[in-house]
C-alpha positions as CSV (number, residue, x, y, z in Angstrom):
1,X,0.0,0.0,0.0
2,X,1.6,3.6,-0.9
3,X,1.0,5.6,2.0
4,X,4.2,8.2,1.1
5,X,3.1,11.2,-0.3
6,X,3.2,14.6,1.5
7,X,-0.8,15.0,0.9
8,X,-0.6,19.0,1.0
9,X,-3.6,19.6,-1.2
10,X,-5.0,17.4,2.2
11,X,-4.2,19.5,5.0
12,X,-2.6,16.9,7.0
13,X,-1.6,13.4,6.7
14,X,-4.5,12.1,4.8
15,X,-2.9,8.3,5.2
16,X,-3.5,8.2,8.9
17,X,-7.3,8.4,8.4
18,X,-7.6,6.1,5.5
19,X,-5.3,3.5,6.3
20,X,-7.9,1.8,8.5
21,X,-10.3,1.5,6.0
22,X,-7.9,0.6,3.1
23,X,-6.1,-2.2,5.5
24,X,-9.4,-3.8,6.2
25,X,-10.5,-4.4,2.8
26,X,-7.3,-6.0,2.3
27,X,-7.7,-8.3,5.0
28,X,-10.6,-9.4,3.7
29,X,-9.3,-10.5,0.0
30,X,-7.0,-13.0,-0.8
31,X,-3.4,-11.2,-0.1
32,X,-1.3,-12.7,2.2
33,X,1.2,-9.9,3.0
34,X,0.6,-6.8,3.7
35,X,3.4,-3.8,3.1
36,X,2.5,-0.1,4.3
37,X,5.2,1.9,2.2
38,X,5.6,5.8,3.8
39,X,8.0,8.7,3.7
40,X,6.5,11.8,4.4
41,X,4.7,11.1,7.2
42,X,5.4,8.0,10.0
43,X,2.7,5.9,10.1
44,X,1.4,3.8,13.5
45,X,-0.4,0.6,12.3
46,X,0.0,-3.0,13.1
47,X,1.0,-3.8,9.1
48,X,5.1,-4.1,8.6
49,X,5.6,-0.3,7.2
50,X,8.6,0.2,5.1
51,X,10.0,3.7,5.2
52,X,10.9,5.1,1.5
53,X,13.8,7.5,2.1
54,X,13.5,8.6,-1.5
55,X,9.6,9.5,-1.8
56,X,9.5,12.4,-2.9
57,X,11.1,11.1,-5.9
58,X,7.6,10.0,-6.8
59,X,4.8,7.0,-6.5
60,X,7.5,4.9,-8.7
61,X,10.1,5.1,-6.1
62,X,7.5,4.3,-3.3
63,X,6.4,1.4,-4.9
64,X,10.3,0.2,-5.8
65,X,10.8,0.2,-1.8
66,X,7.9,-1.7,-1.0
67,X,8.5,-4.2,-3.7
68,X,12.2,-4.6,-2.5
69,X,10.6,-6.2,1.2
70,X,8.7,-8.6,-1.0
71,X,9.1,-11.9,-1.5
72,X,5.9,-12.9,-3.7
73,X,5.6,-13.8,-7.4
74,X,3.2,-10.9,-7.8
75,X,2.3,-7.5,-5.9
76,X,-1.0,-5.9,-5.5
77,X,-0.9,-2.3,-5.6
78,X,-3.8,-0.2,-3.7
79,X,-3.6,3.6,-2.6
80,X,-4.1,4.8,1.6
81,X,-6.4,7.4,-0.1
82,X,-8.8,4.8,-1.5
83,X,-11.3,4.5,1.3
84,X,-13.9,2.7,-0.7
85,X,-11.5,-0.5,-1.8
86,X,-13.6,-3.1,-2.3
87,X,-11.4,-6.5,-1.8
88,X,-13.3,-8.3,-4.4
89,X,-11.8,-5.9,-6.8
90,X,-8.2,-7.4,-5.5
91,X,-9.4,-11.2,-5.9
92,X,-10.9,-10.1,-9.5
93,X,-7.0,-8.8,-10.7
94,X,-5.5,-11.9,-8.3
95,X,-7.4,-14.4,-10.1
96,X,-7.5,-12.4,-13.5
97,X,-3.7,-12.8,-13.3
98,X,-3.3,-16.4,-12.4
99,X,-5.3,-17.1,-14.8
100,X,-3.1,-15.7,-17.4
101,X,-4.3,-12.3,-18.2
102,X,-0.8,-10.5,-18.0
103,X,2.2,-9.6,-15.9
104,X,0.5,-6.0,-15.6
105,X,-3.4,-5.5,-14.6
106,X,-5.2,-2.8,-13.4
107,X,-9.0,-2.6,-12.3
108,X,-11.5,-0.4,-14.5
109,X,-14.8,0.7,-13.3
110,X,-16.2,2.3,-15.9
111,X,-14.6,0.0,-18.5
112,X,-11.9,2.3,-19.9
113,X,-10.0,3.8,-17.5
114,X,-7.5,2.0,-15.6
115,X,-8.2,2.4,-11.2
116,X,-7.0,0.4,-8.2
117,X,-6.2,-2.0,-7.3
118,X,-2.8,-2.6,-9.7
119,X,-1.5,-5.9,-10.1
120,X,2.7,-6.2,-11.2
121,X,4.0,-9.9,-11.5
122,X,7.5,-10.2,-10.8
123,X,8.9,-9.8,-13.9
124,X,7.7,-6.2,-14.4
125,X,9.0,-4.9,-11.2
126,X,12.5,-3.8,-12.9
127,X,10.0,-1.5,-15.3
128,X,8.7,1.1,-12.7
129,X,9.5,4.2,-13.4
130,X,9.6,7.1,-10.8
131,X,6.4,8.7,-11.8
132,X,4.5,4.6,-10.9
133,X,2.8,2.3,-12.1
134,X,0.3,4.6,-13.9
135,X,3.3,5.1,-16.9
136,X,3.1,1.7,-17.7
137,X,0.7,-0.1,-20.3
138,X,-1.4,-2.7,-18.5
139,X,-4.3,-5.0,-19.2
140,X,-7.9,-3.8,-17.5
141,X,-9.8,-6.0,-15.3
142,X,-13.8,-5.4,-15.6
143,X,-14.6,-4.0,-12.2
144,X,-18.1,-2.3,-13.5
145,X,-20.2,-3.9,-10.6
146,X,-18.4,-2.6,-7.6
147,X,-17.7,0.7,-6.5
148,X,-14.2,2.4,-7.4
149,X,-11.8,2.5,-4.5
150,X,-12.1,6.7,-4.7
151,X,-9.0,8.8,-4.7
152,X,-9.2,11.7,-1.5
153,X,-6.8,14.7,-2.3
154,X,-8.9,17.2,-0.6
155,X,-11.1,17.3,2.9
């Protein structure tokens, strides 16, 4: 989970409030390890957080120090600031991707554009670039029956 950013246009630290919400709908999908990622802002929760010296870099360098503390075959990407995660969106781009549909997934909710969660196999870790995940091409996952995660920048 990114939790790094600064979230000025917020107020305060937007992660702290969200977090519960966003950890909970994680617990209740299929992942089986759970990696806060923060830098801004230190973070109090009972998931392993991972500090990202470099986060202001951007999302992309987050996500690279997250996905360093992972040993999986595949990552699940969601957002602190998507209080409205639904984890049968994450076991839709789980099972979409072991079930061949690409190396690179991303939930759409209206059919077009590309939401949360994000799934990255393995093998395109070494592609991030520092501006995330969003830079690179992925395959959508039909999420059209459940509600977007949501994306809070403002109070």
């Amino acid at each position: 989970m990114l939790a790094a950013g600064a979230a000025t246009r917020f107020g305060s630290p937007k992660q702290r409030l969200f977090l519960p919400g966003v950890l909970a709908a994680l617990a209740g999908s299929s992942v089986e390890d759970v990696i806060v990622v923060t830098g801004a802002h230190e973070i109090e929760t009972h998931a392993r957080v991972v500090h990202c010296p470099e986060w202001e870099r951007g999302p992309g360098a987050s996500l690279r120090c997250g996905l360093r503390e992972l040993d999986a075959e595949a990552a699940v990407v969601v957002l602190a600031d998507g209080p409205q995660l639904d984890p049968r969106a994450v076991d839709r781009v789980v099972d979409a991707w072991r079930n061949g549909a690409g190396d690179r997934l991303a939930a759409t909710y209206d059919g077009t554009n590309r939401s949360h969660p994000v799934l990255l196999a393995r093998a395109a870790w070494s592609e991030i670039p520092d501006e995330g995940a969003r830079a690179l091409d992925v395959k959508l996952v039909p999420c059209q029956d459940l509600t977007p995660p949501g994306d809070i920048d403002e109070p």
